[in-house]
C-alpha positions, 0 to 999 in steps of 0.5 A, a space after each residue: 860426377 867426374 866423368 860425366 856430361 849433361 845433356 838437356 834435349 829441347 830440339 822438338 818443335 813443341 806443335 801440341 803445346 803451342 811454343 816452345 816447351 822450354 821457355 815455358 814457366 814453373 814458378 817463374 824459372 823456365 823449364 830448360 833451366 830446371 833440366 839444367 840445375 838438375 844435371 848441374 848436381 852431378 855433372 861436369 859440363 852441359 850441353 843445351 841440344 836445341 832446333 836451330 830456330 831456338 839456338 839465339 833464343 837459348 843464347 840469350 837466357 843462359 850461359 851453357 853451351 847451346 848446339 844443334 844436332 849434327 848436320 847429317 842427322 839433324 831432324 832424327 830426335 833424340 838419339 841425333 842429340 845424343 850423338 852429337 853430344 857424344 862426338 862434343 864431349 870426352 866424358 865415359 857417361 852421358 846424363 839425358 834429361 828432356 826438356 819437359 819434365 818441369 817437376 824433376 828434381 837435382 836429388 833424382 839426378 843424384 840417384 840416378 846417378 849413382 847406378 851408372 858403372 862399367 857393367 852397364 851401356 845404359 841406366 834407364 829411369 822406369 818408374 812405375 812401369 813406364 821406361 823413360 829412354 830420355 830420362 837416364 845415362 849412357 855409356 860412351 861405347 854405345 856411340 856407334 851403336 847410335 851411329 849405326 842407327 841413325 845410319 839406318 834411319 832408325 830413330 827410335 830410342 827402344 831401337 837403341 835400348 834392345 841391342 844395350 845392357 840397360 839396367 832400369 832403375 824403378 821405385 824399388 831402387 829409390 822412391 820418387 813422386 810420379 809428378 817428378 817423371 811427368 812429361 808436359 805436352 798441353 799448357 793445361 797439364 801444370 797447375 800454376 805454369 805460365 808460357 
């Protein structure tokens, strides 16, 4: 979508899952590159936001821009990787996904995308019931709200999300498998996933 830049956050460090996240497998691709083709159906430009001690790993299995969290704010999780992204980028809309979600589709993407217009600061996945602040949309005049935060140390997305106008998007707006949204934080939560 025009006006539109893909983020792919995998700068946590992984400590219950035992290595990275985003070079584990699913059917032989990793789930870094899962994120990716699924941003790639709605996005002009992406951007890998990794820890600095994974950034030359990245580099050497894919071709997309790989940077690491401003400096000043490196260490303050997501909404540090979406401000940065913001500063990289020109686009009106940010489209966040995380790294770890190896059953998200390209089709979801393109859903979800279609909910993102000028009314909104944020379009937030909240499929049966749970709000996903890292699987969504945000608008380019949030950047010094994020700023702000970050600022003040207060890295939480629901931080961000109480002073937006967020539309959520449920089962009710398009229907989606639960396994699509699921986060994977143990080895043993996919069937056939090899690290």
């Amino acid at each position: 979508m025009k006006g539109m830049t893909g983020v792919v956050l995998a700068g946590g460090q992984s400590r219950r899952f035992g290595s990275p996240k985003a070079f584990a497998k699913l059917n032989g691709t990793y789930f870094f590159e899962i994120a990716v083709e699924a941003l790639r159906a709605v996005v002009e430009d992406i951007y890998i936001v990794s820890h600095p001690s994974l950034v030359d790993c990245f580099r050497q299995h894919t071709a997309e821009k790989v940077i690491m969290d401003e400096e000043r704010y490196r260490g303050q999780g997501p909404l540090a990787g979406i401000y940065t992204v913001m500063k990289e980028s020109r686009t009106e809309w940010i489209f966040v996904l995380p790294c770890d979600m190896p059953y998200m589709r390209p089709e979801v993407a393109v859903k979800l995308a279609q909910y993102a217009n000028e009314k909104f600061d944020a379009v937030i996945c909240a499929h049966f019931g749970r709000i996903q602040p890292l699987v969504g949309m945000y608008h380019r005049r949030t950047f010094a709200q994020i700023e702000k935060l970050l600022q003040a140390k207060d890295n939480r997305m629901k931080s961000l999300l109480d002073r937006c106008h967020v539309r959520y998007v449920t089962e009710q707006d398009f229907w989606e498998d639960e396994i699509v949204f699921r986060n994977v934080n143990m080895p043993n939560e996919y069937g056939d996933i090899v690290t």
